[in-house]
N, C-alpha and C positions, 0 to 999 in steps of 0.2 A: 896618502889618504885621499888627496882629489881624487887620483887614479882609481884609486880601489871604489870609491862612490862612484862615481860614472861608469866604472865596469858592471857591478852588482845590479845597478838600477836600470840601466839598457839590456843587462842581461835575463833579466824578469820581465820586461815586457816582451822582448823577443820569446820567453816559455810560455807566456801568457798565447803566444801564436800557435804553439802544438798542441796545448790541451782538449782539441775538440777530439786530437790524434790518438794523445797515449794519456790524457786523464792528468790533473794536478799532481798526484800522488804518482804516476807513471814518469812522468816528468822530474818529479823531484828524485825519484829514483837512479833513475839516468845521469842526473845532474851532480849527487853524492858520489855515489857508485863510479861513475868513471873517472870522478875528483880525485878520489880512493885511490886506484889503481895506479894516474899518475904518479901521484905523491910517493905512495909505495915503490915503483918502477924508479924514482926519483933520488927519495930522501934517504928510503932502506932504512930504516927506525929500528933502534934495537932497544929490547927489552931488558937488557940485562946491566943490574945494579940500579935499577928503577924500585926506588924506595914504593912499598902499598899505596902508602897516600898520594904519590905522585900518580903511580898507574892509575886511580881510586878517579884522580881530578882530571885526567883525559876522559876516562869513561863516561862519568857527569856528562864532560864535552859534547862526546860526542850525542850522547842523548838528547840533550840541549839541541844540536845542531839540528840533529834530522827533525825534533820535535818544531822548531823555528821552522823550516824550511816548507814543512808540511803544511805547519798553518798558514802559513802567510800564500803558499801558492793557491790554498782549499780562497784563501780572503780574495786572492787576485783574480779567481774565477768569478767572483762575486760579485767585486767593487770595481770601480777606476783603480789604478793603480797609485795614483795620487795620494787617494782617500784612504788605501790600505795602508799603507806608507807612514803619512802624517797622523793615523789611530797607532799604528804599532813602534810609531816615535815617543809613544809615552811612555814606554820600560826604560829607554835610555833616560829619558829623563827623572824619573821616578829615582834613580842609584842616584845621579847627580844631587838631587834633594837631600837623597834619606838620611835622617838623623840630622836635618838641619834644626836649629829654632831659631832662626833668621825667621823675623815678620816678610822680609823681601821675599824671601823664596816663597812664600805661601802664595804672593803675586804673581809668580812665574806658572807655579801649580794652579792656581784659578783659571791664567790664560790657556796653559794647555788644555786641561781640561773645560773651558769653553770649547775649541777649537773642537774636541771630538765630539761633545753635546751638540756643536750647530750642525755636525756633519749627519749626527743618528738624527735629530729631528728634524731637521731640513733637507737632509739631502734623500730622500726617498724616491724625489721626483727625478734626481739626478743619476738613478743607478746605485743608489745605497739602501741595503736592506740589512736588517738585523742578525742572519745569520753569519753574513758578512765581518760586521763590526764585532760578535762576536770571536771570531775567526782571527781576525785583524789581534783584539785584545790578548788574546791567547801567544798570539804572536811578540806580544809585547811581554808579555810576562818571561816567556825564550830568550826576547834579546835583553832584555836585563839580567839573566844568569848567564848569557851569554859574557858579556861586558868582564863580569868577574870571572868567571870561570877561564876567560880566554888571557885576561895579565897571569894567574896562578899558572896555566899550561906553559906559557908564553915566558915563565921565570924559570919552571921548573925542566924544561928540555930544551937540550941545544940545537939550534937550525928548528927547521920542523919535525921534527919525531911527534911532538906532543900531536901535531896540526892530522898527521897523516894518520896515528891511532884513531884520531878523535872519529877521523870521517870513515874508517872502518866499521866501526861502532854506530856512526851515522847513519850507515847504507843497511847493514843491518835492523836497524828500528823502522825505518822506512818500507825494507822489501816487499813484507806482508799484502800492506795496500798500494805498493806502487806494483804487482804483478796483479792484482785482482784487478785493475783499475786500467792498466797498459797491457794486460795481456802480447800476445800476438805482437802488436805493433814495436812495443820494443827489441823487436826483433829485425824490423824493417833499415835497410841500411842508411835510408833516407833519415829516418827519425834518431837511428843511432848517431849520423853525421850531424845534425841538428842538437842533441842531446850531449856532444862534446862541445858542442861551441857556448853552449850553455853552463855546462860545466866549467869549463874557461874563464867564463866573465861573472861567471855569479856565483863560484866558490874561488876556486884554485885561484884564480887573480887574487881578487879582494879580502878575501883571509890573509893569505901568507902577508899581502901588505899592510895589512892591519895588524898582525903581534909584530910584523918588526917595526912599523910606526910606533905600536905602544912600547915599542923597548929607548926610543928617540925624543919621539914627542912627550911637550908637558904633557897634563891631565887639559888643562885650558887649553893649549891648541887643540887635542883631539879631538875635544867637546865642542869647541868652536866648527872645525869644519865636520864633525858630525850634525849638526845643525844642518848643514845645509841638503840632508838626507831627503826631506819631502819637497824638497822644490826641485828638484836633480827628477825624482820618481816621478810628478807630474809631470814635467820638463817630458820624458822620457814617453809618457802615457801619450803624450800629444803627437808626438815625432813617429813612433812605432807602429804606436794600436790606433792614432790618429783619434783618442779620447777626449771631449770636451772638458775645457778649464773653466768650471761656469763660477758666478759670480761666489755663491756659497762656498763652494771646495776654496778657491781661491785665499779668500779671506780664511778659512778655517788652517789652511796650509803656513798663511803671514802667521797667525797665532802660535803654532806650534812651533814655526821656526824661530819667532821671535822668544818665546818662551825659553826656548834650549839657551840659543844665544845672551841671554839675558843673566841666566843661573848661571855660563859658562865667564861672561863678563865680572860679575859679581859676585863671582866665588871667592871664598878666603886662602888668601895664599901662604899656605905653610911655612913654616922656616926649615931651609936646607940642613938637614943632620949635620955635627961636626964630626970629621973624620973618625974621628978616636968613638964617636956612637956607632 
């Protein structure tokens, strides 16, 4: 899980460096697309004796995916990366919550949601604009069907099959506007060699190690060091793109991590099934 976070989050700010090249959507193209290929060239997934609903909940996936991906890079042209990060931290937290009626959790939900209010009204002066925050939220809404959709692929296919349909289907949703947007340039072997390394660290790493974490890890661990997803992104904003950490983002960043961490501490822990269940 550390791995796969520090991969993802360094690997976005380095795409965050071609889009003046091949465009957000050109980029994420590049970035599925060649994921794709690996995996396929790799895993070799086969289709056959794949119940509907299983094929049904890759395909989801993959829309899920390219749709996430899209948004969040359209948000990282916009925002800090930090600030996209720590808005689009509120899907995951959002499934954590849902269907709680815990009073506590509604305290965790306050803080996140502070965190993204101080960032849309205060952070305007800092490189945050609404089309952004938009963008970001969109984003958020992907990684919370992400989250479920990826244990359901993640139970229901052996090794990666599920992982490498999914990003098939990914690259495809994608293409439309990553050729309108990259034209030309993704044809450049500079921006291709760029476009796999990106692929590397900000899919094909950090998925494949995220369902086979989720097949190991509790729910509390994962949720624990997924917390640490907006501080790793700033972290990363500062080193990369050499983005300022200013006092606002800061604080709105403690918020959101604190909040994850807090629901992820004080969550209610189920009793183990007995065998014979």
């Amino acid at each position: 899980m550390l791995g796969g976070i520090g991969s993802v989050q360094f690997g976005s700010a380095f795409a965050n460096k071609l889009f003046d090249q091949a465009g957000p959507a050109g980029v994420v193209l590049l970035r599925v697309g060649l994921a794709a290929i690996i995996l396929l060239a790799f895993v070799r997934p086969s289709m056959r004796g794949r119940s509907r609903a299983d094929l049904l909940a890759a395909l989801a996936f993959g829309v899920v995916l390219g749709c996430m991906n899209w948004a969040f890079y359209e948000a990282i042209d916009r925002l800090p990366i930090g600030v996209a990060v720590t808005i689009e931290f509120t899907g995951p937290l959002a499934v954590a919550v849902a269907g709680s009626r815990r009073a506590l959790d509604l305290v965790w939900v306050g803080l996140a949601g502070g965190g993204v209010v101080l960032l849309a009204l205060r952070g305007g002066h800092h490189g945050v604009h609404a089309a952004g925050v938009v963008l970001a939220l969109v984003a958020a809404a992907c990684w919370a069907a992400y989250i479920l959709l990826s244990q359901r692929v993640g139970a229901a296919f052996d090794r990666l099959d599920g992982l490498a349909i999914a990003m098939v289907v990914s690259t495809v949703v994608v293409t439309p506007a990553g050729v309108a947007q990259g034209g030309s340039a993704l044809l450049r072997p500079e921006i291709l060699a760029a476009g796999l390394a990106v692929a590397l660290m900000s899919s094909l790493i950090p998925y494949s190690l995220e369902i086979i974490a989720l097949r190991t890890l509790s729910a509390s661990a994962f949720g624990l060091l997924m917390s640490l997803e907006p501080a790793v992104a700033a972290l990363a904003g500062v080193i990369v793109l050499g983005q300022q950490l200013t006092a606002v983002v800061g604080v709105a960043v403690v918020m959101v991590v604190a909040a994850s961490a807090g629901t992820t501490l004080t969550a209610r822990r189920l009793p183990r099934p007995q065998p014979e269940a």
